[in-house]
C-alpha positions as CSV (number, residue, x, y, z in Angstrom):
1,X,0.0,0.0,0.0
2,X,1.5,3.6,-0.8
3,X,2.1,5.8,2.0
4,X,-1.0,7.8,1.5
5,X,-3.4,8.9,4.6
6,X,-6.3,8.5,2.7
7,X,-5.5,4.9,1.6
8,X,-5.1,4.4,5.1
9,X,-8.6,5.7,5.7
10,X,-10.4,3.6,3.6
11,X,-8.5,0.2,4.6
12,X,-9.5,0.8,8.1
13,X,-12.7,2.0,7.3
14,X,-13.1,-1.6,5.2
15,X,-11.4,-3.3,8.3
16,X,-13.8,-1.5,10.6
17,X,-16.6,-2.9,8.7
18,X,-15.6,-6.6,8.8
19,X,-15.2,-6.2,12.3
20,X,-18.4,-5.0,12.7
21,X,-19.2,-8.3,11.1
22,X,-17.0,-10.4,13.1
23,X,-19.4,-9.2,16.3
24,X,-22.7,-10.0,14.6
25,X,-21.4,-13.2,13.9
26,X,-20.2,-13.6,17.2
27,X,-24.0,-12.6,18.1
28,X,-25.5,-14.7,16.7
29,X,-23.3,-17.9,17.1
30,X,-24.0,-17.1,21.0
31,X,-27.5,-17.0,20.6
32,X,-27.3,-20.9,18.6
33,X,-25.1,-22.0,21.4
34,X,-27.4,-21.5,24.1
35,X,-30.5,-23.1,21.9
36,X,-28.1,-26.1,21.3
37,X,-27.1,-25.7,25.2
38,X,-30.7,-25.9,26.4
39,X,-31.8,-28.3,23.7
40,X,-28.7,-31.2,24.8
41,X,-26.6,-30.5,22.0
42,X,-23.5,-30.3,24.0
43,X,-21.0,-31.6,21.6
44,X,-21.9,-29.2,18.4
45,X,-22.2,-26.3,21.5
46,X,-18.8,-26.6,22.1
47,X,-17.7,-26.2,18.4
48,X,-19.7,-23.6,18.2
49,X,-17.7,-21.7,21.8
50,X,-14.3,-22.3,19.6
51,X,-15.8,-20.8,16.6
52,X,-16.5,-17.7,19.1
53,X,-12.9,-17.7,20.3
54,X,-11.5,-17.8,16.8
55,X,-13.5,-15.0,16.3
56,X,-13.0,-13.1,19.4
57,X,-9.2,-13.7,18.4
58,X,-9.7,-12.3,14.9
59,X,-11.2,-9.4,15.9
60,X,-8.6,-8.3,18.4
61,X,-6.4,-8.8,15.8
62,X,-8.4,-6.6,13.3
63,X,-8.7,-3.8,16.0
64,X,-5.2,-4.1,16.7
65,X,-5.0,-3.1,12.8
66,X,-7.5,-0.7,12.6
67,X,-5.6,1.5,15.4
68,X,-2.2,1.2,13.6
69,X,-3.9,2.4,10.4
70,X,-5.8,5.7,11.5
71,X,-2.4,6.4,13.2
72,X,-1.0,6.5,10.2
């Protein structure tokens, strides 16, 4: 990427925008987890609590990103 401050704002503002993302899935994978939770479906809850950490991971990550690039 060139050194230019408004490419730097629009990649964050993209970045900001999947991360927005990353929470409403996040969301909404809680919200299947404690139906399978309630409903005895232990085993595919616990994928689903390691698909939330991957994504909980991610989206540090992304943040992490996001900061460095609207320092720029």
């Amino acid at each position: 990427m060139p050194d230019n401050p408004d490419c730097a704002i629009a990649t964050a503002d993209a970045l900001t925008l999947l991360l927005h993302n990353q929470h409403a899935l996040g969301a909404a994978i809680e919200e299947i987890t404690k139906w399978l939770l309630e409903n005895s479906v232990e085993s595919v809850a616990i994928n689903a609590v390691a698909a939330m950490e991957t994504l909980d991971t991610n989206a540090k990550a992304i943040t992490d990103a996001i900061m460095r690039l609207r320092e720029c």
